[in-house]
C-alpha positions, -999 to +999 in steps of 0.1 A: +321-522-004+358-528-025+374-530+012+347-557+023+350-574-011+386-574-009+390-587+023+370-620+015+394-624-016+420-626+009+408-647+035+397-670+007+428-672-012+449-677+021+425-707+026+426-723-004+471-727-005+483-752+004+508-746+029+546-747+040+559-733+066+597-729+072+604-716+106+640-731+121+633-706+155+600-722+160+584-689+165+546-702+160+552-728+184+570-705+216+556-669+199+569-640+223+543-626+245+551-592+242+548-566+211+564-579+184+576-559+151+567-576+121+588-573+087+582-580+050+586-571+019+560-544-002+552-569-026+543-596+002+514-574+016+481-591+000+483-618+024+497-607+059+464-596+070+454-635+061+486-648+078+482-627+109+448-638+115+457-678+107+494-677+127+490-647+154+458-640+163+449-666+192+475-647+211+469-629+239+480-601+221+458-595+192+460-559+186+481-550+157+491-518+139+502-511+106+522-484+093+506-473+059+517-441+038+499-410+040+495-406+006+463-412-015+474-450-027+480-453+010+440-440+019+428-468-002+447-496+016+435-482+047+401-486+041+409-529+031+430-529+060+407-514+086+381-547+078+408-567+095+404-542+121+439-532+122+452-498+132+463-479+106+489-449+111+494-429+081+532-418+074+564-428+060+600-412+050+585-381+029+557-374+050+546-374+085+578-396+088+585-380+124+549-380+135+543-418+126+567-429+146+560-417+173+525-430+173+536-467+162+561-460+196+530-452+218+510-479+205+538-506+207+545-491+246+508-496+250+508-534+240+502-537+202+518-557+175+530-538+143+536-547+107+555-528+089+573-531+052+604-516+053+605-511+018+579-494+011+559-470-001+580-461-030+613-486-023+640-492-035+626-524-036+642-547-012+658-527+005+652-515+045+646-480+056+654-472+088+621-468+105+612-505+118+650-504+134+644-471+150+612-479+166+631-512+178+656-490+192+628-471+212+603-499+220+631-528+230+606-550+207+621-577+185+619-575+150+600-611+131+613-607+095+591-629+069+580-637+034+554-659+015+557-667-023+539-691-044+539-711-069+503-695-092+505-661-088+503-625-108+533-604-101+526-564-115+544-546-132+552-519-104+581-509-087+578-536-060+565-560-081+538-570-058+521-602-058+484-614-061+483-651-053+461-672-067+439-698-056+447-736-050+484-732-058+512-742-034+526-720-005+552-712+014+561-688+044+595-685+058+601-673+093+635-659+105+646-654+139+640-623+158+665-594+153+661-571+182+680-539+188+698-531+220+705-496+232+741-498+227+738-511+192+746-491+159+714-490+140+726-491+104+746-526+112+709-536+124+694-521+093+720-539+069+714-573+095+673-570+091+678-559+046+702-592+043+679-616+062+649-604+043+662-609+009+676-639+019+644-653+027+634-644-014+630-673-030+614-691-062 
């Protein structure tokens, strides 16, 4: 019942902003019709199941998975995310680390979208792990890195500080271009590419 109640906060909140998008690529306009790897931050996650939906989900591709931590913080956001009918695979760095990725590989081969937040679940905050570049580096899918803020909103006090937006304030979601990772490439200058265009895209 918290999942279902939960996911019409979000839909409703996300409905209520008023919107601005910045996006110089012009990604929603010419979105790539294969998998894509989606980016953001821990403390953007209340809304990306509302922004997938609103910006991705007339795609061809609407399948989307999510990695999401296997620990018992991680069970309760599966159980919200799973009413957006995503697919959830449990792991991160500490645990299941190996397993997980292999399964977000297989699902990305297979033609799925994933959203991950490289920051998470226990940070530092803001800054990249290397998972989302390694499964880059398997898949050949580019990475979309992204953020929303706005301007009435409760920030926690956790590590992340993570956001709850409120309704009818003023919104904004910025849209880099796609970072993708060649074979031949050295992951950690991707990494340190993908953590400087994220926080870049951190502002007021």
């Amino acid at each position: 019942m918290i999942g279902w109640v939960l996911r019409f906060l979000v839909m409703f909140i996300g409905r209520t902003l008023r919107w601005r998008v910045e996006d110089p690529a012009g990604l929603l306009a010419n979105t790539p019709h294969r998998s894509v790897l989606f980016a953001t931050w821990h403390n953007c996650l209340f809304l990306v199941p509302y922004l997938y939906r609103k910006h991705w989900h007339g795609r061809q591709r609407t399948k989307v998975a999510v990695l999401v931590s296997a620990s018992k913080d991680g069970e309760k956001l599966v159980r919200v995310l799973e009413k957006f009918d995503l697919i959830c695979v449990r792991g991160s760095s500490s645990r299941r680390g190996k397993e997980a990725l292999l399964e977000m590989t297989r699902l990305v081969n297979d033609g799925y979208d994933a959203g991950i937040t490289p920051d998470g679940p226990r940070g530092p905050k803001y800054r990249v792990a290397n998972g989302i570049v390694s499964l880059a580096h398997l898949t050949g899918a580019p990475i979309i890195p992204f953020v929303w803020n706005t301007s009435w909103k409760i920030t926690l006090k956790s590590w992340d500080a993570f956001m709850i937006p409120l309704p009818f304030g003023r919104a904004t979601l910025r849209i880099a271009a796609p970072i993708s990772v060649r074979q031949d490439e050295d992951r950690e200058n991707k990494r340190l590419e993908l953590e400087t265009v994220l926080q870049s895209l951190v502002k007021p």
